[in-house]
ChimeraX commands (.cxc) that place a marker at each C-alpha (Angstrom):
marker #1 position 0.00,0.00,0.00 radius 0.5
marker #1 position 1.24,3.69,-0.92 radius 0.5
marker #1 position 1.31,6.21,2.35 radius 0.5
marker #1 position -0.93,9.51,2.06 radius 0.5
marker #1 position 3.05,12.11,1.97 radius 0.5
marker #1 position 0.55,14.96,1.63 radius 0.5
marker #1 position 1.84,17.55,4.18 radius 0.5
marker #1 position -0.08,18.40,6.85 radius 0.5
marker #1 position -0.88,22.14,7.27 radius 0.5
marker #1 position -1.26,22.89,10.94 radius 0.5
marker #1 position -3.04,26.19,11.87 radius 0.5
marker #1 position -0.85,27.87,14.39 radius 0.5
marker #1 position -1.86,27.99,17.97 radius 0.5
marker #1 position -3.11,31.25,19.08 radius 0.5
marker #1 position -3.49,32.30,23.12 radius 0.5
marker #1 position -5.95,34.61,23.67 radius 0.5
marker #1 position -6.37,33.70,27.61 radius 0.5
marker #1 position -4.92,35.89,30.72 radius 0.5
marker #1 position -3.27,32.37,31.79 radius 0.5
marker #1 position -0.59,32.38,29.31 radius 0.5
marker #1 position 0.00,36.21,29.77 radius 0.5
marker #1 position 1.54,36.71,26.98 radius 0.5
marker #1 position -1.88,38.27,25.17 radius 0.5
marker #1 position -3.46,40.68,27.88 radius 0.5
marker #1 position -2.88,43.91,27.98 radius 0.5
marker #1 position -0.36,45.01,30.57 radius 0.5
marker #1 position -1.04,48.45,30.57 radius 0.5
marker #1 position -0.09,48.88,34.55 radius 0.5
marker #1 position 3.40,47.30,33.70 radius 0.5
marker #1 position 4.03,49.47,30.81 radius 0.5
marker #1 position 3.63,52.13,33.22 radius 0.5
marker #1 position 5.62,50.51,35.98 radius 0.5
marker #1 position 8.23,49.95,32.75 radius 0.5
marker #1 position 8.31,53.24,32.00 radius 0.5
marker #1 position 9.21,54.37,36.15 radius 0.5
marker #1 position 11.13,52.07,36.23 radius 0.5
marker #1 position 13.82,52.93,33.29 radius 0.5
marker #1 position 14.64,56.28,35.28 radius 0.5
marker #1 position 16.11,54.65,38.05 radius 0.5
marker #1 position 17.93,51.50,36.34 radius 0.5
marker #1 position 18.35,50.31,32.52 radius 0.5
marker #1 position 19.13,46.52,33.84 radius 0.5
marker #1 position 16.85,43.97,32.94 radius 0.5
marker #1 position 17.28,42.04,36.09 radius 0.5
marker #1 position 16.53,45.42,38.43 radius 0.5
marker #1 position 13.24,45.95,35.41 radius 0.5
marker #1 position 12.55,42.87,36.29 radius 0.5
marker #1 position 12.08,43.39,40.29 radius 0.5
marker #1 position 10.97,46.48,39.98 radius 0.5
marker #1 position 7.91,46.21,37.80 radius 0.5
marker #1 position 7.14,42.55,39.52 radius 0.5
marker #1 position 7.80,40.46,36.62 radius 0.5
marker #1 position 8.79,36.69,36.61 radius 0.5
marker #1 position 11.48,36.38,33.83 radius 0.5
marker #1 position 13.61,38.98,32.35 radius 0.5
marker #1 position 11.88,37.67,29.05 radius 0.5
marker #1 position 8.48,39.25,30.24 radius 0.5
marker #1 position 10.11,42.80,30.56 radius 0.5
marker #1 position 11.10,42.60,26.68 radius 0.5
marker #1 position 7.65,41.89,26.17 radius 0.5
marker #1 position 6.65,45.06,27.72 radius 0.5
marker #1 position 9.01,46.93,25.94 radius 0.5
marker #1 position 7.85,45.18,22.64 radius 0.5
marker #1 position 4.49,45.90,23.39 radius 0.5
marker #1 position 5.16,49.34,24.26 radius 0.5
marker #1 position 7.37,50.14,20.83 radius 0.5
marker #1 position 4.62,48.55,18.77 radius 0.5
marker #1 position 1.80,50.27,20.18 radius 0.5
marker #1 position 3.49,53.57,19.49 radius 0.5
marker #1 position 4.54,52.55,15.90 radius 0.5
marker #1 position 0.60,51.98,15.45 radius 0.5
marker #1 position -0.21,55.17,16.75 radius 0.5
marker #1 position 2.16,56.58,14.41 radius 0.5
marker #1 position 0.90,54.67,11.80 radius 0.5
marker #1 position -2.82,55.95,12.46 radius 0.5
marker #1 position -1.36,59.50,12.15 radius 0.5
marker #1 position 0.21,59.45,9.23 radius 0.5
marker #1 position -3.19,57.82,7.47 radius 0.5
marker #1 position -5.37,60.45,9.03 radius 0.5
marker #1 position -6.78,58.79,11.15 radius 0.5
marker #1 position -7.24,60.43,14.94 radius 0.5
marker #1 position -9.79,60.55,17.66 radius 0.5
marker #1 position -11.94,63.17,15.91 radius 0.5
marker #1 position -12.10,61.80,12.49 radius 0.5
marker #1 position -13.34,58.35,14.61 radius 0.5
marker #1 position -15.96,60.23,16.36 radius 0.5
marker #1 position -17.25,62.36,13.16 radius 0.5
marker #1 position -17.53,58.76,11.75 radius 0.5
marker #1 position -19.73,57.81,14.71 radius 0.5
marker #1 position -21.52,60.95,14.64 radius 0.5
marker #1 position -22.30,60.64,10.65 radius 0.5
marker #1 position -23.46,57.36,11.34 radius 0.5
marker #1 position -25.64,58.21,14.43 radius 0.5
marker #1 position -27.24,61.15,12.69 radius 0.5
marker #1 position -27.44,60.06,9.33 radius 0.5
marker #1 position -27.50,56.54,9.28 radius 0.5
marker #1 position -30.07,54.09,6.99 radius 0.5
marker #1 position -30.88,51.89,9.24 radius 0.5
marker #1 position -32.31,52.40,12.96 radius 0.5
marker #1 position -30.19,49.75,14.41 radius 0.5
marker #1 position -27.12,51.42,12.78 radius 0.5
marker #1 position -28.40,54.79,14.46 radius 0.5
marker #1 position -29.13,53.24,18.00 radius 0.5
marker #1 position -25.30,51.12,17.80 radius 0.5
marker #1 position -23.71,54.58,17.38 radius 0.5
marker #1 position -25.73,55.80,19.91 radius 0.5
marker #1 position -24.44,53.11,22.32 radius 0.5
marker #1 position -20.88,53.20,21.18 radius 0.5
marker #1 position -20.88,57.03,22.09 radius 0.5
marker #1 position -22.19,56.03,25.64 radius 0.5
marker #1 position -19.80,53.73,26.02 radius 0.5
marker #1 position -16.89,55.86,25.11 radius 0.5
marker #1 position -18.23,58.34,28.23 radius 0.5
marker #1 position -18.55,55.49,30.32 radius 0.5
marker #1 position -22.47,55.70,30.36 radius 0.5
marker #1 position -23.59,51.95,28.73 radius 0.5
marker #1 position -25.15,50.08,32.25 radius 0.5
marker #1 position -26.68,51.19,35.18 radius 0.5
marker #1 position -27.75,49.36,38.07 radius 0.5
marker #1 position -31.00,49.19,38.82 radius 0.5
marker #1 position -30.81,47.44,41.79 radius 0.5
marker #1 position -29.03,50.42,43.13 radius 0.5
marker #1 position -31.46,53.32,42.48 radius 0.5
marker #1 position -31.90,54.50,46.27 radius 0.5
marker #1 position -28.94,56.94,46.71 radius 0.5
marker #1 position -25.38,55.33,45.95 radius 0.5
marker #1 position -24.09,58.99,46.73 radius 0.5
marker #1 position -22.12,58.85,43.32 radius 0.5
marker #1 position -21.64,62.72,41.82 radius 0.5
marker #1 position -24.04,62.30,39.59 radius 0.5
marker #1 position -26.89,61.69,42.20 radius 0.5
marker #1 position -25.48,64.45,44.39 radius 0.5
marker #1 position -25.61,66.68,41.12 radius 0.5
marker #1 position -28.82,65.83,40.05 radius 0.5
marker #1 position -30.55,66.27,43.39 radius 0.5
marker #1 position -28.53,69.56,43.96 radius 0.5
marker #1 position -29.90,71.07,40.42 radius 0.5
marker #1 position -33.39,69.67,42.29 radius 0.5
marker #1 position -32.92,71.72,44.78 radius 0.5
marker #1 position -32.27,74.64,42.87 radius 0.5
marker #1 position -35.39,74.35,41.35 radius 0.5
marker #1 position -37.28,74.17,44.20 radius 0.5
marker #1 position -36.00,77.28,45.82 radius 0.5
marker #1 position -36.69,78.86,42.36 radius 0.5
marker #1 position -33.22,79.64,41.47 radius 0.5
marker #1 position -32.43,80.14,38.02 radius 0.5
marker #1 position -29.34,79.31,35.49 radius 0.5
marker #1 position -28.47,83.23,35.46 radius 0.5
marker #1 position -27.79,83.03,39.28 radius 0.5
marker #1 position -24.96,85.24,39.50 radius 0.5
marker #1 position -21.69,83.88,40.15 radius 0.5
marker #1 position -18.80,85.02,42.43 radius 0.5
marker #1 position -15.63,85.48,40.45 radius 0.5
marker #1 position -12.21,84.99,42.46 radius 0.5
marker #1 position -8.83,85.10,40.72 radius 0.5
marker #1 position -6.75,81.66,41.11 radius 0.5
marker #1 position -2.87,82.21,41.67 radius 0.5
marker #1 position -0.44,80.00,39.96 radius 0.5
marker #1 position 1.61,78.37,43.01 radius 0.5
marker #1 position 5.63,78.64,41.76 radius 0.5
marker #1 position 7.01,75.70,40.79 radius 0.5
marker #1 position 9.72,74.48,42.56 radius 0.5
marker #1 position 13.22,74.33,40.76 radius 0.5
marker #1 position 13.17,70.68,41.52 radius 0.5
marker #1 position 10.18,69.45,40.41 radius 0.5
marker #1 position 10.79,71.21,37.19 radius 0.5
marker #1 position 14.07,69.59,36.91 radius 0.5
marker #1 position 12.37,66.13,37.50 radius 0.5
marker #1 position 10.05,66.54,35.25 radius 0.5
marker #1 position 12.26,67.65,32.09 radius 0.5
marker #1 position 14.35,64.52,33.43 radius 0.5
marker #1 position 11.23,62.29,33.14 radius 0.5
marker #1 position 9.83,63.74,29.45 radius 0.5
marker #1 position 13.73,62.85,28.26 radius 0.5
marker #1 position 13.88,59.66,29.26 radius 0.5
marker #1 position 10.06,58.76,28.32 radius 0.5
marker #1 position 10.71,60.34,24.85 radius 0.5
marker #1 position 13.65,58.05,24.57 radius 0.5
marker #1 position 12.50,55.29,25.62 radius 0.5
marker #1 position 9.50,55.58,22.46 radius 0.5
marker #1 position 12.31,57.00,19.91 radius 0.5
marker #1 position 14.54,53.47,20.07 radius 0.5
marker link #1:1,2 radius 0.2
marker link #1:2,3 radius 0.2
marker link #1:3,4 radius 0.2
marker link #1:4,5 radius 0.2
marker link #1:5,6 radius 0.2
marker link #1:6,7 radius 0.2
marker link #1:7,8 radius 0.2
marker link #1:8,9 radius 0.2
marker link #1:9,10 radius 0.2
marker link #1:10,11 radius 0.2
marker link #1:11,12 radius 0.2
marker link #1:12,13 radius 0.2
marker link #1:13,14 radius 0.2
marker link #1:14,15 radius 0.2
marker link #1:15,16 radius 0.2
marker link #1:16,17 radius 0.2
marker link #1:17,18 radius 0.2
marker link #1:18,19 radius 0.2
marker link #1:19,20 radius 0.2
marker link #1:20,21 radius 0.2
marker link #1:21,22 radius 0.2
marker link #1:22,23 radius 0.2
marker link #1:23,24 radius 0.2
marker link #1:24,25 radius 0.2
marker link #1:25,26 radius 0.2
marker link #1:26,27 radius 0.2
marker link #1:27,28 radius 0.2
marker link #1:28,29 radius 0.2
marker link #1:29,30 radius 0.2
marker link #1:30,31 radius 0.2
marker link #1:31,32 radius 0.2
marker link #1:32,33 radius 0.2
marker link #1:33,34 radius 0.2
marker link #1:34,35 radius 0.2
marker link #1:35,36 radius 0.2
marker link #1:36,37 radius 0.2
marker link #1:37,38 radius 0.2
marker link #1:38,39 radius 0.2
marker link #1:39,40 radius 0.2
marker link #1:40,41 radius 0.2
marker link #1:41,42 radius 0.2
marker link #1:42,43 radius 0.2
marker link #1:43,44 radius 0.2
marker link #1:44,45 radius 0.2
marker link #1:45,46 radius 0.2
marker link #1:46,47 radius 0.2
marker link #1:47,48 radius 0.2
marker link #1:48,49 radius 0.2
marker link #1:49,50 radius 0.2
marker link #1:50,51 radius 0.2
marker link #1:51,52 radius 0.2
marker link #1:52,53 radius 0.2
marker link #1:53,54 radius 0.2
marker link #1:54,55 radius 0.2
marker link #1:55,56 radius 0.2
marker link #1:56,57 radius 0.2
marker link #1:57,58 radius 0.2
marker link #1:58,59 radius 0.2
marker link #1:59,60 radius 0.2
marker link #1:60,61 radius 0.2
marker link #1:61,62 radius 0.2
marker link #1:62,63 radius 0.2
marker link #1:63,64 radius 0.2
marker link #1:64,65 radius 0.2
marker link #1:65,66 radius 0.2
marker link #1:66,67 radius 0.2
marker link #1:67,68 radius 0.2
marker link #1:68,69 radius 0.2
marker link #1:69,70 radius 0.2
marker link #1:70,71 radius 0.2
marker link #1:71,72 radius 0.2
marker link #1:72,73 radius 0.2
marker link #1:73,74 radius 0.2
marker link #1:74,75 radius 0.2
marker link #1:75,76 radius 0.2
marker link #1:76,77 radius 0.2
marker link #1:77,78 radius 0.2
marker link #1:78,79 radius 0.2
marker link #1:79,80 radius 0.2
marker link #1:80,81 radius 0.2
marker link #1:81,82 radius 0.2
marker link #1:82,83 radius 0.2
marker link #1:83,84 radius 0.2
marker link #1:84,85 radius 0.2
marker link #1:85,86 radius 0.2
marker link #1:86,87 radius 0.2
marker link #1:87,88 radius 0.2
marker link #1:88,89 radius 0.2
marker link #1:89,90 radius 0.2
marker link #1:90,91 radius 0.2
marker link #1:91,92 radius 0.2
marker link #1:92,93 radius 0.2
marker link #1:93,94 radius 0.2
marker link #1:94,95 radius 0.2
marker link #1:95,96 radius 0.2
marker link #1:96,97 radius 0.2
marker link #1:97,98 radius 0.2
marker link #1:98,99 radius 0.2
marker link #1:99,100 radius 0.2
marker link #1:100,101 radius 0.2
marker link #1:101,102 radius 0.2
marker link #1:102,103 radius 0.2
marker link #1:103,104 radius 0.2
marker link #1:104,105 radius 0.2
marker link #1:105,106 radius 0.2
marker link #1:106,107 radius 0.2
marker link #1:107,108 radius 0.2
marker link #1:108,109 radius 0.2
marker link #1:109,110 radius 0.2
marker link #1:110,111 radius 0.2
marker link #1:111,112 radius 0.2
marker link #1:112,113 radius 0.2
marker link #1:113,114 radius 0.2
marker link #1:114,115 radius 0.2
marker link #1:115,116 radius 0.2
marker link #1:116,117 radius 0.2
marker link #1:117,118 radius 0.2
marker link #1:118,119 radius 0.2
marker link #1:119,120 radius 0.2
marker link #1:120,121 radius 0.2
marker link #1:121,122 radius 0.2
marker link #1:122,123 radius 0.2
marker link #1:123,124 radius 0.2
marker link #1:124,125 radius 0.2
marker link #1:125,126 radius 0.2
marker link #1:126,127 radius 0.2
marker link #1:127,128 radius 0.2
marker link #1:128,129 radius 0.2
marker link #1:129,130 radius 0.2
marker link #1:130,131 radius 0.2
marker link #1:131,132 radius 0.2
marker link #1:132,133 radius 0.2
marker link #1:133,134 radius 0.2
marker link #1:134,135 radius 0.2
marker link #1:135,136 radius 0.2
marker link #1:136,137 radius 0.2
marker link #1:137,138 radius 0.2
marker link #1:138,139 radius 0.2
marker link #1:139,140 radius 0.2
marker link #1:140,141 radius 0.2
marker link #1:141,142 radius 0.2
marker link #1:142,143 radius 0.2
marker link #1:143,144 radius 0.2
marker link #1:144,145 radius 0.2
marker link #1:145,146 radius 0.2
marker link #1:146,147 radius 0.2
marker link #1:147,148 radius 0.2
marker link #1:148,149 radius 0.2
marker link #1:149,150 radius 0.2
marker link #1:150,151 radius 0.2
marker link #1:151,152 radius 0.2
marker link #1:152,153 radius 0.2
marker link #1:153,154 radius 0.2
marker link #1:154,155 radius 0.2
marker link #1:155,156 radius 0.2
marker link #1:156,157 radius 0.2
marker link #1:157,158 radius 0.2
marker link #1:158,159 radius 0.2
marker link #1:159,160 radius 0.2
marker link #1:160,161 radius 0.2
marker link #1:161,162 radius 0.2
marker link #1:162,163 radius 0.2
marker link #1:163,164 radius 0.2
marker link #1:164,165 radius 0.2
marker link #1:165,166 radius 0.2
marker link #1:166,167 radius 0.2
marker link #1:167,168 radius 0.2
marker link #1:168,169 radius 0.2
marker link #1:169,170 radius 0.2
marker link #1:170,171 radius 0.2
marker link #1:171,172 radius 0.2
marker link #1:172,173 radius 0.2
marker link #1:173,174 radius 0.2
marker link #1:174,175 radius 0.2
marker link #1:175,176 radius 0.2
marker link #1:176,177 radius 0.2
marker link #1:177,178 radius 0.2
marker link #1:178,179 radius 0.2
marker link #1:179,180 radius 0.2
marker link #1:180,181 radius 0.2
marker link #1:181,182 radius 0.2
view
């Protein structure tokens, strides 16, 4: 009998769970990444510092980090920036053909302010700012205030920055700027 020597194609094996971690987003160690690099350029010390396992997983970050500005960069150059994504959600949610499309854009706009659930459960007074806003423009409305209440006007003084903190932070947009440029 002749053998099937047809080769086998094998899909590759893709990990999209947090267990591998090697496919979550790690924005709190990018951050840690990025403190980090002004007190020590070791890998080992990176390591420690931004509570890593293996020196391997600080490369990551710093992969992760160089690609994800090379995208943004990438985005800019084709045009493409937060406004001209939100005029696309606007056209759609103004103009769109279909009521679904309209409502979506609706909802994607919520969600981008951080407005898409609310609890009902929890309608009797969470005391979030929004409750304590609501019920003070209430209020307002009761005592028959109006919108052209006038307000006091107060100048604000600029505190002086220390010569310090200014130092620390030209130190800090230096090394985060070189850390992006590679």
């Amino acid at each position: 009998m002749k053998e099937d020597t047809k080769p086998v194609k094998l899909k590759p094996i893709v990990y999209t769970s947090n267990y591998f971690k090697r496919c979550y987003q790690n924005t709190s160690q990018q951050m840690f990444l990025l403190k980090a690099l002004q007190i020590t350029k070791d890998p080992k010390k990176l390591k420690e510092l931004i509570g890593v396992k293996t020196v391997a997983e600080v490369y990551r970050t710093l992969d992760k980090m160089s690609m994800r500005k090379e995208y943004h960069d990438a985005l800019a150059r084709k045009g493409i920036s937060f406004d001209y994504m939100l005029d696309g959600i606007k056209g759609i949610a103004d103009n769109g053909e279909k009521d679904a499309d309209r409502l979506k854009a609706f909802q994607t706009l919520l969600k981008s302010v951080g407005m898409d659930k609310y609890d009902v459960e929890n309608t009797t007074g969470t005391g979030t700012w929004e409750e304590v806003l609501l019920q003070k423009i209430e209020e307002d409305k009761v005592e028959g205030i109006t919108e052209s209440k006038k307000i006091e006007e107060y100048e604000v003084k600029k505190p002086v920055m220390p010569e310090s903190v200014r130092k620390a932070k030209e130190e800090e947009a230096k090394i985060t700027s070189s850390v992006y440029d590679s």
